[in-house]
N, C-alpha and C positions, 0 to 999 in steps of 0.2 A: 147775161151773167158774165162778172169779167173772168180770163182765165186765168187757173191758181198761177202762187207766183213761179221765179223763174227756178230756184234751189229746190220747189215740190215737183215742177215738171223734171225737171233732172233727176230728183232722187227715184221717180218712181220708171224712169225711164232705165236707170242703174238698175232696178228691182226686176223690170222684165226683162232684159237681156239677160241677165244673171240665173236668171230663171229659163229662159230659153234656151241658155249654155249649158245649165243641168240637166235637161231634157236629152241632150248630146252624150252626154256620155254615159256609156254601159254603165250599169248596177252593179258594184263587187258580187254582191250575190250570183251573179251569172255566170264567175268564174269556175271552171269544170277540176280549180286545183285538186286533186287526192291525196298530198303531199305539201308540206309547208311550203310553200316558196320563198327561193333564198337566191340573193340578185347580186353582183358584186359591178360597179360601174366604174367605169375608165371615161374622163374629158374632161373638161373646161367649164366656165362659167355658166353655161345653158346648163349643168345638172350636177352642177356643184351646193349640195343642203349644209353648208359649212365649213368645208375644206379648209379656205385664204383664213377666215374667221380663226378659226384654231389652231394653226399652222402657224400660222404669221402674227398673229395678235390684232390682225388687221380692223378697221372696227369700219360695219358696215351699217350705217345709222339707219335711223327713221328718217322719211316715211317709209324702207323696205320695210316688207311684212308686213305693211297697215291690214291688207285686205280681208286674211285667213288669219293669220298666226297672230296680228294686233301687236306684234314686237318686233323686231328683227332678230331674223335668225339667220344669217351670213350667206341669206339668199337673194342673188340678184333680180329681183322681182317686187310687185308687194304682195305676193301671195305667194302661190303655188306655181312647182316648174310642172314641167313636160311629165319628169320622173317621179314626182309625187303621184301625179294623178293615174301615171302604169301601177303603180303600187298599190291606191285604192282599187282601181280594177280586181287587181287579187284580192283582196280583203288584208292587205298586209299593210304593216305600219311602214312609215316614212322609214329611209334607210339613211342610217347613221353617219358621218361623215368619219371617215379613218383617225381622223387625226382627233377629232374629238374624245378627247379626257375624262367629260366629264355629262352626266346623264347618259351616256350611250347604250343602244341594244342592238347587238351582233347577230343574233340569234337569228334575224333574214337578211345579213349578208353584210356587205360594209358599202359606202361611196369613196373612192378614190378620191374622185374630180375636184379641181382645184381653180379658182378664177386665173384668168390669162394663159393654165398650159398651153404649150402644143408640143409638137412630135419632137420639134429641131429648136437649138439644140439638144443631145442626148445628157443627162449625169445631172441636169440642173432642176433647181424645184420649179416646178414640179413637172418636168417633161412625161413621156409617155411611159417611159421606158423604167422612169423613177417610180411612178405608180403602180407597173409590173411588178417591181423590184420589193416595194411597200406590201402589197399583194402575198407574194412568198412568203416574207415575213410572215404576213399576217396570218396564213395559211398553217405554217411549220407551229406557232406558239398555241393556235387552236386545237391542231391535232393531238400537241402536249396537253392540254389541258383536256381535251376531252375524254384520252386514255386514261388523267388520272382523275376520272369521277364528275368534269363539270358538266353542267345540265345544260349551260350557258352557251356551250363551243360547238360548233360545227363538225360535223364528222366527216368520215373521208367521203362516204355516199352523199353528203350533204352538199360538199365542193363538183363532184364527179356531175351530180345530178340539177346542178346551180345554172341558173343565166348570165351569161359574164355579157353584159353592154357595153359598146364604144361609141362615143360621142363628140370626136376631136378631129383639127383641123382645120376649123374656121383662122382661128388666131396664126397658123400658119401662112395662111393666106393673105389676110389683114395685116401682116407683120413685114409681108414683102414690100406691098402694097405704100405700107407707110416709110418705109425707107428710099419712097421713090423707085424701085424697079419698074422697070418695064412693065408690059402685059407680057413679053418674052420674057425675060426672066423670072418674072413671076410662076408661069407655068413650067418655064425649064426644073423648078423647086418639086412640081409635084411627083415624078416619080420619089422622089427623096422619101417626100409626108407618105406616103403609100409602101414604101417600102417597111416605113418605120410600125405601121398601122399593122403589116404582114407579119412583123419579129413580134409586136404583141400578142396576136392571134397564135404562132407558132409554139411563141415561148408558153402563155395559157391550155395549149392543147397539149403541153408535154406534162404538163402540169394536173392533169385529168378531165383539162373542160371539155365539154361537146356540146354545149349551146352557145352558139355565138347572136349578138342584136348588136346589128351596128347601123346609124344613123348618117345619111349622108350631111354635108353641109349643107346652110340655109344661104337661101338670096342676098350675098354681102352688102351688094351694092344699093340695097335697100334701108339700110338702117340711117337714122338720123347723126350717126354720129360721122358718120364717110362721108352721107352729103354735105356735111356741113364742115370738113378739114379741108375735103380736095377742092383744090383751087381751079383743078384744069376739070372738072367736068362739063362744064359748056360744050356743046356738041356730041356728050357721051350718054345721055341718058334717055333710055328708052320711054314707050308712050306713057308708063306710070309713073315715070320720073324719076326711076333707079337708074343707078349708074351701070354701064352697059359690059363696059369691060372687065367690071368688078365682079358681074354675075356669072357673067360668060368665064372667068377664071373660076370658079364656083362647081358651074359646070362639068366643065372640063375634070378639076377634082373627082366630082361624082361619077363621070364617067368611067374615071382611072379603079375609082376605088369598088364599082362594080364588076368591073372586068376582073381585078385580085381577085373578088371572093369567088365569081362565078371559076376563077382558078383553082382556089382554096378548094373549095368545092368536092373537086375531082381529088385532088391531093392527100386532104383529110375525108376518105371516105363514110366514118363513123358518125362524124359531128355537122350538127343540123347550122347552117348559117346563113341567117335571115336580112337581108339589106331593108334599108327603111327611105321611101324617100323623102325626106322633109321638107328638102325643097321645094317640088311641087305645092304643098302641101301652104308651107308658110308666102311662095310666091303669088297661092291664091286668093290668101289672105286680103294680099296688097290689091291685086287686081279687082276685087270684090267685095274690099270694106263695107258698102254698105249694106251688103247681103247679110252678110253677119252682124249687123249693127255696130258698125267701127263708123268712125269720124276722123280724117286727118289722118290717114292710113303710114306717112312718112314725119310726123309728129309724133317727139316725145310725150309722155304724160306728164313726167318729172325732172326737169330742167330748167332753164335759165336762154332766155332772146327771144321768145314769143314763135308767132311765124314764120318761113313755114317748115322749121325742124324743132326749136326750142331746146337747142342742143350747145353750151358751153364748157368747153373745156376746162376752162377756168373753173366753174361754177357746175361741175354733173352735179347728181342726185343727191342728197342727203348733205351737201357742203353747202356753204354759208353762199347766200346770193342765189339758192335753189328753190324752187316753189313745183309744190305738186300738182293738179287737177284737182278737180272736186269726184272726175265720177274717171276712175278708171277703165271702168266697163267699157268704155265708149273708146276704149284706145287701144290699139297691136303693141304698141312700142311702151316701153315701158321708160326709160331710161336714156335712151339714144344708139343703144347696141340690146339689152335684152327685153324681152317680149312681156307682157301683163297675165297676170293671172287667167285673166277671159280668154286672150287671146293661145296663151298654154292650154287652156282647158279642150278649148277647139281643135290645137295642133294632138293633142293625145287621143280625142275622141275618133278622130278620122287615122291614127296607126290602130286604134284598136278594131276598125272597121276592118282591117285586113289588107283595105285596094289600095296601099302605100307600100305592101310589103311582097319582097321576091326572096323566096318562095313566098304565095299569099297563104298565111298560117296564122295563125290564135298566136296572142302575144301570150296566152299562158300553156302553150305547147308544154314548155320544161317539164310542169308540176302536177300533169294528168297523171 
């Protein structure tokens, strides 16, 4: 018997991975919330559900969103991020993007995050600081409204008793990076993103939070979009073929920004603050693609120049001279900088495992 053709062994190869992925991650049901949960998130394009999109009027085409949503929804992905799938864990709806207008529900909390933030500069859109800033706001016109009768607005026990997420940094990094700095100066920059990451955490705690989730940065020098600008990594890329210096500044980051909280820590003696490490986490990805049924662990899915990134600057995602995959499933990278639905689903299944996070605690600690 000949074997089916090549588009049925693909589809059905897309259907068990997909299926093995959902095996991975906990049940909402399982969440032990006794209390709505209500999640307010600070970062970048990893967990940004519409931020740029409405903000900026930016228009983030198809194929994003093919996979879940079958539209685009100003999510860089074609499904589902990271922060979607914390959400489902609780049993709680996707959360809103701030700046969204129009369909929005506040009622478990808001998204900040915006494509390209980062810490530095401070006052500009949408730095960190501006999202704090946005945050208050947002904070002060709820409280009015929910004094006077809405049913829709968050109350002050709702903020007090809230997960406030951070998620930023990468693009600080990347941004050095791209301007030609050093591996020195690049890292001479991080006390800076760290400091800026500290006046968040502070300004939020003055503000009545006590749950902090903050995420370190992922493997830079991993993505297809780095290997495929820098012209000098010849000689810099380790055995999986990421760039060395890139991650090792990565690193470095994460290290700095462990050491703040385990600071924080002491400092803010009330409030619970959970480090997450991603890192690991997405570096194993790469190490172990085919553990997980990945193919082409440093290839885009949705790009332009084939092998072995499929990454044009000219030509990214969703712009004219771009062509998608057939089976996402089978790919980490989504884009050339952020990650696929599959491979989201995987990075969230293993923070909810617990063994990524310091203190190791239930991501739905807040809302017992």
């Amino acid at each position: 018997m000949s074997p089916p053709p090549l588009h049925l062994r693909l589809t059905f190869s897309s259907l068990l991975v997909r299926w093995l992925l959902a095996l991975t991650l906990p049940l909402s049901v399982l969440s032990q919330c006794t209390t709505t949960p209500v999640i307010f998130n600070f970062g970048d394009s990893n967990s940004d559900t519409g931020g740029l999109a409405a903000g900026l009027g930016f228009q983030i085409k198809h194929p994003n969103g093919r996979s879940f949503f079958h539209r685009s929804t100003g999510r860089l992905s074609d499904g589902r991020l990271v922060i979607d799938f914390l959400c489902q864990s609780l049993n709680s709806s996707f959360l809103s993007a701030y700046l969204e207008s129009l369909g929005s529900n506040f009622k478990n909390g808001a998204n900040f995050a915006v494509v390209g933030s980062s810490t530095l500069p401070k006052y500009v859109p949408f730095a960190l600081n501006v999202q704090v800033m946005q945050f208050l706001h947002f904070k002060g016109r709820s409280l009015e409204l929910f004094a006077a009768g809405s049913k829709s607005a968050i109350s002050e026990e709702g903020f007090r008793s809230a997960l406030y997420m951070i998620d930023i940094g990468q693009n600080d990094i990347a941004d050095s990076f791209s301007k030609n700095l050093s591996y020195v100066q690049v890292t001479k920059r991080i006390p800076l993103v760290i400091a800026e990451i500290r006046d968040a955490v502070q300004d939020l705690y003055d503000q009545g939070a006590r749950n902090f989730w903050i995420h370190n940065t992922g493997p830079l020098g991993c993505l297809p979009q780095k290997l495929t600008l820098d012209q000098n990594k010849a000689g810099d890329l380790d055995s999986f073929g990421c760039i060395s210096s890139y991650n090792a500044a990565a690193k470095m980051f994460n290290a700095a920004l462990q050491q703040f909280i385990q600071g924080m820590k002491s400092a803010l003696k009330d409030a619970t603050i959970v480090y997450v490490d991603v890192y690991s986490i997405k570096y194993d990805l790469i190490a172990n693609a085919s553990k997980y049924g990945f193919s082409s662990p440093l290839m885009a899915c949705c790009g332009s120049g084939g092998p072995p990134y499929n990454y044009n600057i000219k030509m990214t995602c969703g712009n004219p001279g771009s062509q998608a995959c057939n089976d996402g499933a089978r790919f980490i990278n989504w884009d050339g900088i952020h990650c696929t639905e599959a491979a989201n689903n995987i990075v969230a299944s293993k923070i909810l495992s617990g063994d990524y996070s310091t203190p190791r605690i239930s991501f739905d600690f807040f809302c017992r």
